[in-house]
Each structure stands twice: as C-alpha cells, then as structure tokens.
C-alpha positions in Angstrom: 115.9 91.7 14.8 113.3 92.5 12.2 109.7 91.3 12.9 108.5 89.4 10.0 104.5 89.6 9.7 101.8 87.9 8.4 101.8 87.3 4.5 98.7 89.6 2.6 95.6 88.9 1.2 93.4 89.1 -1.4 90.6 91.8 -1.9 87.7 89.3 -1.0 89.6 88.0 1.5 89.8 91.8 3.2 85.6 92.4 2.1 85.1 89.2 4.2 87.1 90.4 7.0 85.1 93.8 7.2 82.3 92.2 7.5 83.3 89.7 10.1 85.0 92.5 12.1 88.3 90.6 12.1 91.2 92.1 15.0 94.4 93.1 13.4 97.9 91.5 13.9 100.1 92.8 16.5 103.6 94.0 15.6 107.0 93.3 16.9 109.4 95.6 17.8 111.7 96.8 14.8 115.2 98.0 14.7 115.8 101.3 14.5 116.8 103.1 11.9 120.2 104.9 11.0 120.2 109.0 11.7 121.1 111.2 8.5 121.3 114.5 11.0 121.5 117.5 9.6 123.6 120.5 9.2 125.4 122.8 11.7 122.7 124.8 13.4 120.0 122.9 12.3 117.2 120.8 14.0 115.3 118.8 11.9 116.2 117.3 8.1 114.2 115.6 5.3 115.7 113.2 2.6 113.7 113.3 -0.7 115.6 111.1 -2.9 118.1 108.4 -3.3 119.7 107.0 -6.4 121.3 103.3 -7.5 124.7 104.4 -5.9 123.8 105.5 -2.7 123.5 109.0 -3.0 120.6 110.8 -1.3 118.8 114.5 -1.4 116.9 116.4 0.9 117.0 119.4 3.0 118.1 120.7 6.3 116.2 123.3 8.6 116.6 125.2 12.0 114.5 124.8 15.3 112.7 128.2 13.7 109.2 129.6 13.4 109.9 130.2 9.9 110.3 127.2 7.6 114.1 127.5 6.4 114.7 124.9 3.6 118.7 124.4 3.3 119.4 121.9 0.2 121.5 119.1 1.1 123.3 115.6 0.4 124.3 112.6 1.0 126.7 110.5 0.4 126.6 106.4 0.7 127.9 106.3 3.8 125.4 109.2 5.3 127.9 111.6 5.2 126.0 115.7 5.2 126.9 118.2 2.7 125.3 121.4 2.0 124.4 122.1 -1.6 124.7 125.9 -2.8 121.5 128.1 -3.8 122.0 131.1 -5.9 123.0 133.5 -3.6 120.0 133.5 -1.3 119.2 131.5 2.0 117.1 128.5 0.9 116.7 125.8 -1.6 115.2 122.3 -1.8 116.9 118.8 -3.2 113.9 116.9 -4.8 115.3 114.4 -7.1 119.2 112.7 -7.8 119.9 110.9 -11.1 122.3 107.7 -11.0 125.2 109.7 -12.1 124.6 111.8 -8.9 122.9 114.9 -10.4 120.5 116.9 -8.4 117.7 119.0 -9.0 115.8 120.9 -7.4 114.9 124.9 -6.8 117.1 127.5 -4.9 116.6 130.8 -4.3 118.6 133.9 -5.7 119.8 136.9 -3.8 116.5 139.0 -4.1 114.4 135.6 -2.9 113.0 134.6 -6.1 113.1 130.7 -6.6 114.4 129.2 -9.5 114.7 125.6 -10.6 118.3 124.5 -10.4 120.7 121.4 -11.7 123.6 120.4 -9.0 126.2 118.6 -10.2 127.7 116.2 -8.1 130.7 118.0 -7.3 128.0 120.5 -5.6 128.3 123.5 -8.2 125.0 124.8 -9.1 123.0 126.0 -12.7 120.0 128.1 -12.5 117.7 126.5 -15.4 115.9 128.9 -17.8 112.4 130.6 -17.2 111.1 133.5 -16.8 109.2 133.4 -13.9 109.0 131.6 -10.5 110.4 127.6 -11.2 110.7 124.6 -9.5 112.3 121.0 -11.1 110.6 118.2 -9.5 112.4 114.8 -11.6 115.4 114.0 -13.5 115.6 110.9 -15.8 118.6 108.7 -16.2 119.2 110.8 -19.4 119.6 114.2 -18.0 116.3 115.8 -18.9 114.4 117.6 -16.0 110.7 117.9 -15.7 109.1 120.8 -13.3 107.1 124.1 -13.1 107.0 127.5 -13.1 104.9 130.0 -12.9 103.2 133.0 -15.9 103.0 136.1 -16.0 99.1 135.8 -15.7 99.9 134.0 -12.3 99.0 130.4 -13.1 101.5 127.3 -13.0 102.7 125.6 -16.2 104.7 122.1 -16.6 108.0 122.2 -18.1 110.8 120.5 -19.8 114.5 121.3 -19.6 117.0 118.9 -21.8 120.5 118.1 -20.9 121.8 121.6 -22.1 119.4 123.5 -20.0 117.3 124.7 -22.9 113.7 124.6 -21.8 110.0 123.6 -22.9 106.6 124.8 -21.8 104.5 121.5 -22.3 100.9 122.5 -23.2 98.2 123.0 -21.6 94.6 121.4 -21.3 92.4 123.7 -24.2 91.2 127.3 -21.9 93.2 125.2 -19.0 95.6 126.4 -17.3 98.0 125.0 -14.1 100.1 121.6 -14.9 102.0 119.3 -12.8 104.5 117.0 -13.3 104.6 113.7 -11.2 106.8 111.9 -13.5 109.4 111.0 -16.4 111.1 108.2 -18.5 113.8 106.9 -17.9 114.7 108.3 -21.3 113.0 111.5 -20.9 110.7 111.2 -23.8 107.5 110.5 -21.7 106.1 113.0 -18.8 103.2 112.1 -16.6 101.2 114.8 -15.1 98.0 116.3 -14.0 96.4 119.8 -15.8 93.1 121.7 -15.3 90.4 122.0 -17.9 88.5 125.2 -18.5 86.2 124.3 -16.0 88.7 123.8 -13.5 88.6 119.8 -13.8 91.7 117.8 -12.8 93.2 115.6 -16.1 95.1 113.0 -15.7 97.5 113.6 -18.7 101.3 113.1 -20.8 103.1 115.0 -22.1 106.3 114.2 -25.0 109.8 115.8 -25.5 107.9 118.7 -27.8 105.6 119.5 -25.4 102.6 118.0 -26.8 99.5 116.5 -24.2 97.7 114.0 -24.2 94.5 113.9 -21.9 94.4 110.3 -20.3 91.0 111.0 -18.8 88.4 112.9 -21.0 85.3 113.2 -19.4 86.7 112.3 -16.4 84.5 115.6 -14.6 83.8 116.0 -11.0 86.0 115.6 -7.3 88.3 114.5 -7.1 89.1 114.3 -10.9 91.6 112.2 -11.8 95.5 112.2 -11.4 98.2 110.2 -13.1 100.5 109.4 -10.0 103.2 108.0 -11.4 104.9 106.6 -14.9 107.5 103.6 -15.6 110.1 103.5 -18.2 108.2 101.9 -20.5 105.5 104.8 -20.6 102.8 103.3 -18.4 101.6 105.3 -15.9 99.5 104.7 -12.3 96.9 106.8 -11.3 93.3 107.6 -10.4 89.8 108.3 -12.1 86.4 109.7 -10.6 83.5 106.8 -10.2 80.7 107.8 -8.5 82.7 110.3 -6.0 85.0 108.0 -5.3 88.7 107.1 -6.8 89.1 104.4 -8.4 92.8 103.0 -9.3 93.4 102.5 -13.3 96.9 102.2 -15.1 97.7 103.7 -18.8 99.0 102.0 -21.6 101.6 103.4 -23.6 99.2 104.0 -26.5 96.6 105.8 -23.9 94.1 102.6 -23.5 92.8 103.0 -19.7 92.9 99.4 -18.0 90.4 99.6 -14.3 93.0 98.1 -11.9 90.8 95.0 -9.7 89.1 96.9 -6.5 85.6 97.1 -5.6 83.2 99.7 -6.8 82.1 102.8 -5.0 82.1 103.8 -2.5 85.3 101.6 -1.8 88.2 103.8 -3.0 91.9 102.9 -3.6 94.4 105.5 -4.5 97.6 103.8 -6.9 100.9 105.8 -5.9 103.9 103.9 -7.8 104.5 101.5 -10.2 107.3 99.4 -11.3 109.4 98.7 -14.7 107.0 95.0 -14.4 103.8 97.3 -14.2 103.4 96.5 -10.8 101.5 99.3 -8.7 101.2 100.2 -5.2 99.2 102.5 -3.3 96.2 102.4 -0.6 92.5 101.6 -0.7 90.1 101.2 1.5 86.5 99.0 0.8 83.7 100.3 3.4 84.9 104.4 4.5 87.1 102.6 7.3 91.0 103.1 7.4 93.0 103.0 4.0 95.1 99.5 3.8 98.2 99.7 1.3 97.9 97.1 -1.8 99.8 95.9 -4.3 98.5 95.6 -8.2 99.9 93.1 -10.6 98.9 90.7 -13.0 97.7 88.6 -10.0 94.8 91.4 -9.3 95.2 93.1 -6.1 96.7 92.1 -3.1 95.9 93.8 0.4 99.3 94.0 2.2 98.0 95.3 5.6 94.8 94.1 6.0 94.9 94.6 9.7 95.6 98.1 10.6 95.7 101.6 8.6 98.6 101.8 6.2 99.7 102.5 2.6 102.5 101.5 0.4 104.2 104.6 -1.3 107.3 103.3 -3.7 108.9 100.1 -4.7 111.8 99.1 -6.5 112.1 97.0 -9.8 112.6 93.9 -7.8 108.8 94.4 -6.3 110.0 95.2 -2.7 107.6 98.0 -1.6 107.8 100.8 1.4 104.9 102.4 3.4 104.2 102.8 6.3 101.7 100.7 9.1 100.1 102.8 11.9 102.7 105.7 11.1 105.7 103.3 11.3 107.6 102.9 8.8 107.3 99.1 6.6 108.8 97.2 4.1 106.8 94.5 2.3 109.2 91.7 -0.4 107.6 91.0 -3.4 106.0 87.7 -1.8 104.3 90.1 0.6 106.0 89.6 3.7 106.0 92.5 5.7 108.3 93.9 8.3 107.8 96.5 10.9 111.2 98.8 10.6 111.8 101.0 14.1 111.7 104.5 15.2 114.9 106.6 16.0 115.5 106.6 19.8 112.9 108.6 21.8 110.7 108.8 18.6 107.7 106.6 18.0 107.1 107.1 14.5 108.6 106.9 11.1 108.1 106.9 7.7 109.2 105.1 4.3 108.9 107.0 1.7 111.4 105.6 -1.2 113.5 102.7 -2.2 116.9 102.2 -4.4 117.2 99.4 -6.7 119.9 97.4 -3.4 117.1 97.9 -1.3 118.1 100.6 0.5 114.8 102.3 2.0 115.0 106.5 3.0 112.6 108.0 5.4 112.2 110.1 8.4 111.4 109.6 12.4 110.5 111.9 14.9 112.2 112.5 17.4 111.8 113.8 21.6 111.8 117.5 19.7 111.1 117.4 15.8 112.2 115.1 13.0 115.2 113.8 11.0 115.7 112.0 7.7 117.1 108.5 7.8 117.8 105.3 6.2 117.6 101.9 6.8 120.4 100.0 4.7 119.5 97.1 2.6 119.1 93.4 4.3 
C-alpha cells in the first residue's frame, strides 16, 4: 500500500533541525503508478495537463536524436489519441480547459509554430499572430494567454478571447520580452513576468485590454522577481530579490505585496502554486543546503519535507499538494501527511507535477530506457 510519513513542521522547527544536524525519515515503498504510453512508434511521452473530468494533455516522442514533440490526449480512462498540427510534424498540448479544450502550439507545413485551440473532438484552430506563437493557459471561460514572437526578434505576452481575436498585452516602458505563467478563471486577470529597459525581471499583470501592472518596482538585481502563479480571485504567488536571495511574497488583488513567513537571506524559498484559499506551495531552503517543499497559509509556513531534498509544485482547491521527495514523486493532504507514490516498473524515479480537483495526480517515471507520462488515480 501507500506509505504514510511523518506529519511537517514548522519553519523554526526545520532552523533547529539544521543546526542540530537532524537524520531524515526513511521512506516506504510506494505503489506504482499507472502507464499513459504513448503513441505508435514512439518511446517516451509527457502529460502536461489534466482537467476536472479526467481529460489529460501532453506529448508523445520517438527513441530519436532529434526532439520530436507529437501533441496528444487523454481520455479518463488513459486511453492515447493523437491531436492534429497544421500540417507539419510537431506540436505540443500545454493546457486543457474543463469543457475539454486544448491549447497549445503546432507547427504548419513550412515548420513555423503557431499557437493553436483543439477542440475536444480533436479538430484544430491556428490562433492569430503574426509571427512565431505559442498558448501556454486556458481559463474556464475560453480565453488563452501565450506568446509570440516581433518582428524585431523579442517575445511578447498575448491574449486571445473565445473568438480567436487576439491582444498584445504591454510591455514594461523600453522593455521588451513577456511571459505568461497564469490566468483567471474568468480570464480577466493574467500573471506574468516582463523585462525592464535594463533587462530586470518584473513580476507583473496584465487585464483583458492589455494593460500591466508592475508588481515589483524597484525590485532590480538577480534573480529579479517572478510572479509564479495566480488564483481565481486575482492573487498571485511569486518571488522578490532580498539581498541575492528569493524571497517568497503573494499579491493582493489591488497590487499590495504581503512577504510570505521564511527567514531572511541568505535562506531562500521559491513559491510555485497557490490555491482558490490563498494557500501557496513551493520550496525553500534556510542555510544553502537542499531545498525542502513548504506550504504557505494563514498558519505561516509549514515545512512538508524537512528530512530530505524535495519541493511541492501544484495543489488542488481542497489543499492536497504534489512534488516530489528525492526525485520520487509525493503527495502531501492538506493536514500534511505525506506519502511516497512509486516508480513504473524498472524505473526509480518519478515525478508529480499536477493535480485535478478528485485528486487525481499526473506525472512521469523513468523507465529501463527513457520516460513516460503517468497517473496515479485519486485515493
């Protein structure tokens, strides 16, 4: 069965335990974890997404020296199906809405890539833009958030709504390259990063006209700062610059910055989800040693590992987060409990890298020979 670990701990709990020199917790042996395969001909898949129904995206590639990305899905049950491109070889799945829309980029029959909507009968819409374009999220409404590419060569965020028509959301002022990380449910909120003039990462947001808003002004130096991820409620998770060092902070709807609890530099802690409740997960380390993955809320934070390396990378609305422990793949509930989930036979690692709202929890394992996307269903 599952192995049930040790419950977390505070932040000066884990301080105290660096300084004591504490030995970690051993780990049970997990189950293993159902295979997604891949398509005909191909050797190693990725899964990238998974909505409230079931329905997952990803790609598929071949045993190859050249990286061949072959869009596919999903069904509930794990069923394969190759999605179309636009008349060229590859494409990539990145995102599925509820209703089971995908998006993505494909390329066309001269190899450009374009961003591109698949409905969920498989047919496929090349979205508008000039240039090079990838979508990277869809919101429960239908509007897609992505990039794509000037003429003068840099990278700009964009917008499409439902009918495909599309945005350019600004840019920092003499800045240049945007990326999106995130959108509303609704579609009316976009969280992001954007350089400055000075080639300084913002963390920033963007609204359905196109309009930014810098989250971190000031905020100079490496690494910057990033805004990793944004709830439905506009609040987004990311990072800020102190002393060299990252610091975790959230933002407020109306743009007020709140510092999420961690210790000061050079501890550093690196926020990479958050929750309709506001609560935030991510990894963090307090002395240079190995990252641990932590949970935010209104508790403070909460070390979820504090034996071994790990990080927590998504969680659902009902708190349960995903990560992984020593490059295995874990699941912690929302009381912290954690559990060590297997490896696909003659593989010794895996990874958790999403959750659905049933608790359904996508990933990948390695395998005797490469990789392959997989699932564990919801317990």
């Amino acid at each position: 069965m599952l192995s049930c670990l040790k419950k977390p701990i505070t932040v000066g709990t884990l301080l105290a335990a660096a300084a004591l020199g504490l030995p970690g917790v051993a780990a049970a042996a997990g189950v293993a974890p159902v295979d997604l395969g891949t398509l005909p001909g191909d050797a190693f898949s990725t899964v990238a997404a998974i909505n409230a129904t079931g329905t997952m995206v990803g790609e598929s590639l071949p045993y190859d020296v050249r990286m061949r990305f072959h869009p596919v899905k999903w069904d509930s049950q794990g069923r394969i199906s190759a999605l179309p491109t636009l008349g060229g070889e590859q494409g990539r799945a990145v995102a599925v809405d509820d209703a089971g829309v995908a998006v993505g980029w494909a390329q066309d029959a001269s190899g450009a890539e374009h961003a591109v909507r698949w409905a969920p009968d498989g047919s496929v819409t090349a979205l508008p833009w000039a240039g090079s374009s990838e979508a990277k999220a869809i919101s429960r409404s239908g509007v897609v958030a992505g990039s794509g590419s000037t003429p003068q060569g840099t990278y700009v965020a964009l917008r499409w709504a439902p009918d495909g028509s599309v945005t350019q959301l600004a840019s920092l002022p003499g800045g240049g390259q945007g990326v999106v990380t995130g959108i509303t449910a609704d579609g009316s909120l976009i969280s992001g990063s954007a350089s400055d003039a000075a080639g300084n990462e913002h963390a920033v947001r963007w609204t359905a006209t196109g309009a930014i808003t810098d989250l971190s002004p000031g905020n100079v130096g490496n690494p910057g700062a990033t805004a990793a991820a944004i709830n439905d409620f506009g609040v987004i998770a990311g990072s800020v610059t102190e002393a060299g060092s990252r610091a975790p902070v959230a933002w407020k709807r109306d743009g007020q910055r709140i510092r999420l609890d961690w210790p000061a530099a050079p501890a550093s802690a690196t926020p990479r989800a958050i929750n309709r409740a506001g609560v935030v997960v991510g990894n963090g380390s307090v002395d240079f040693a190995q990252d641990r993955a932590v949970r935010w809320s209104a508790r403070g934070a909460t070390v979820l590992e504090p034996a071994r390396r790990s990080e927590a990378v998504a969680l659902n609305d009902s708190g349960t987060a995903v990560g992984n422990v020593e490059s295995v793949a874990a699941r912690w509930a929302a009381d912290g409990t954690e559990t060590i989930l297997g490896a696909l036979p003659g593989g010794g690692y895996s990874w958790a890298t999403g959750i659905s709202a049933d608790g359904t929890i996508i990933g990948r394992s390695d395998l005797s020979f490469g990789w392959h996307a997989v699932y564990w269903p919801a317990s």
